[in-house]
Residue, then its C-alpha position, 0 to 999 in steps of 0.5 A: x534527498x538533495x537537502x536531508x532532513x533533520x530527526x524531529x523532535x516530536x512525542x505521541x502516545x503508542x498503543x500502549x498508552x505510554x508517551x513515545x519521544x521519537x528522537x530518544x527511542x529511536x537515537x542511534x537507530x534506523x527509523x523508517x517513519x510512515x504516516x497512515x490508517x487501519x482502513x487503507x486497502x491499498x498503500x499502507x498495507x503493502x508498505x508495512x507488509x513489504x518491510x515486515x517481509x525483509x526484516x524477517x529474512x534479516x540478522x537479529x542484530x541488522x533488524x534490531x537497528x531498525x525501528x518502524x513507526x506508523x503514525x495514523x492519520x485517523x485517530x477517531x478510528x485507530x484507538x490504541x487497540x485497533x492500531x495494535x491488532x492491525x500492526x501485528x498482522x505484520x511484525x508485532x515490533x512495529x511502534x504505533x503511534x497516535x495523538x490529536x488531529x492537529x499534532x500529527x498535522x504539525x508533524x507532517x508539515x515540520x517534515x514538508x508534508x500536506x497533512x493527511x485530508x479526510x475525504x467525504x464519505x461516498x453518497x449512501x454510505x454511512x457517514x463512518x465509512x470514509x478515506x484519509x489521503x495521505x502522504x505515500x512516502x516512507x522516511x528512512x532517518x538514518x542511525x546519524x540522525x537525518x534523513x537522507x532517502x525518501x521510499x515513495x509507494x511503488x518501492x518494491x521488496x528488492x529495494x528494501x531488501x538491498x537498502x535495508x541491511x545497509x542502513x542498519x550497518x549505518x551505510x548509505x545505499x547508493x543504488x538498487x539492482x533493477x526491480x525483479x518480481x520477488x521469486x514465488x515458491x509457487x504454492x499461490x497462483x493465479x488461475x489460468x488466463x480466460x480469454x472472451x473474444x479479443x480480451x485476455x484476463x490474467x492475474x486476479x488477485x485479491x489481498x487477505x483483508x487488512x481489516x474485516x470491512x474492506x480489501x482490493x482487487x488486481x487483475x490484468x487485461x490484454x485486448x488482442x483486438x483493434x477497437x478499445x474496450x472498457x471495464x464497466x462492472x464488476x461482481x464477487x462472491x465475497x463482497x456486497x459490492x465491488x467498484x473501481x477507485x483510483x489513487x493519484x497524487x495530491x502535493x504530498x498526499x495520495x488520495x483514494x476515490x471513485x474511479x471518474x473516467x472509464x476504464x479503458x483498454x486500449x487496442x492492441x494493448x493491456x491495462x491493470x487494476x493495480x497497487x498505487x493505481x486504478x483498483x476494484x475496491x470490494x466491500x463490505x466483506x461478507x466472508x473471512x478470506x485466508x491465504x489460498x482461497x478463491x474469490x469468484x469474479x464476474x467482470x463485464x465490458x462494453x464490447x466483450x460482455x461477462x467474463x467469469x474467473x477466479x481471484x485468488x486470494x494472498x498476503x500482501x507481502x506475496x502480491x508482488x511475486x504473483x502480480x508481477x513487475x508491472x502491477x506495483x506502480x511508483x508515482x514519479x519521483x520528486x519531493x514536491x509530489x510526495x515520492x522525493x528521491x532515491 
């Protein structure tokens, strides 16, 4: 951050129900605070499962410097006791905080962010069913106090895992090594590549469910041929339906919706369904879905019809090494489209 920001002086209720100052409980420690919601199938989920990963690979005493906090943006969803639940699928040391629409707003505008917008449910759908576009940012206030680093969506385990242990040591990481796949001990896969005519379809993967309502789906497509393609549908065993939704960057905010143009593989050249990007959205689940089990994936194209396959179903904490480097992306940096900078 060119400019740091100050520690806000700001009390919320945690999901205990107990009134949380976030300058006193976090003075003198390192304070990763996120604005997001249970339902989010995407950005928030891979942000909290990424960090919960590499503290868990810390020292006690480096983990112990760092406090995680989540604000929800959807309260009318996130009472206390679904914030909880949904927290401890990561790290049950994660502090979940909720208050009023308008306090969190305040908050988010003090830190020069566009408060989270509630989008309107998509037609047909029950009027409870929504997304909440919100910042994408994670702000890592160190254990002086200010902030002085901004993590956008994108940021992958490599980085935390350099920058983390530094913060913790009150050390101002400077840089990070060139993002890697995270190594895989090989016992989640993807199927093999199936291949229809000139397309190549590689990396299907579906994250465990965050919540029982909804997950995404990733996959990768090569087009072998001279003439471009496009995705058009896509079905699965494990949901009602399953439709194509984008995220794209709005002032500070990421907002989620149906995909508006068409999914275009270009000649001689690849495309993802992708974290941060386009993605298949299945819901509602009509099964419980476990690290390891297969979800059956039928994907139709303009010009190379029905391709079958299988997605593989793994922690969101595991989606980059199955994915790969390319699958995650960050949007571009700058504090005005909600990324800051590194």
């Amino acid at each position: 951050m060119g400019t740091p920001i100050a520690r806000p002086d700001f009390t919320l209720t945690d999901t205990h129900g107990r009134p949380f100052d976030f300058r006193r409980e976090t003075e003198g420690k390192v304070a990763l605070l996120f604005f997001g919601y249970t339902n989010c199938p995407d950005v928030c989920p891979l942000h909290m499962a990424n960090i919960a990963a590499v503290l868990a690979k810390m020292s006690f005493d480096d983990r112990d410097a760092i406090r995680t906090i989540f604000v929800t943006t959807d309260p009318a969803r996130d009472t206390p006791g679904v914030l909880r639940a949904w927290l401890d699928q990561f790290d049950p040391t994660f502090v979940g905080l909720t208050g009023t629409a308008d306090e969190v707003d305040r908050i988010q505008l003090a830190l020069g962010l566009r408060p989270a917008q509630r989008e309107a449910a998509a037609a047909g759908a029950d009027s409870g069913e929504y997304f909440v576009g919100h910042a994408a940012q994670v702000i890592a206030f160190g254990r002086d106090g200010p902030a002085r680093l901004i993590y956008p969506f994108g940021i992958r385990q490599t980085d935390w895992a350099n920058d983390l242990p530094l913060l913790a040591r009150g050390t101002m990481p400077r840089a990070s090594p060139a993002a890697t796949p995270t190594a895989d001990d090989g016992a989640l896969q993807p199927d093999p590549d199936v291949t229809a005519g000139d397309l190549v379809v590689s990396r299907v993967v579906v994250p465990v469910p965050s919540t029982a309502e909804r997950t995404s789906l990733y996959l990768r497509v090569r087009n072998r041929g001279d003439v471009a393609d496009t995705l058009v549908a896509i079905q699965t065993d494990a949901a009602g339906a399953a439709t194509l939704h984008d995220q794209r960057m709005v002032g500070s905010s990421m907002v989620m919706e149906p995909l508006d143009a068409p999914f275009v593989i270009p000649a001689l050249g690849e495309a993802w369904l992708a974290p941060g990007g386009a993605h298949g959205m299945l819901e509602p689940m009509l099964r419980p879905l476990g690290a390891g089990d297969h979800v059956a994936v039928s994907l139709t194209f303009a010009r190379g019809g029905v391709v079958g396959t299988r997605a593989i179903v793994v922690p969101y904490a595991r989606l980059e090494s199955v994915l790969g480097a390319p699958a995650v992306r960050a949007p571009a940096a700058g504090r005005d489209d909600a990324t800051g900078t590194r």
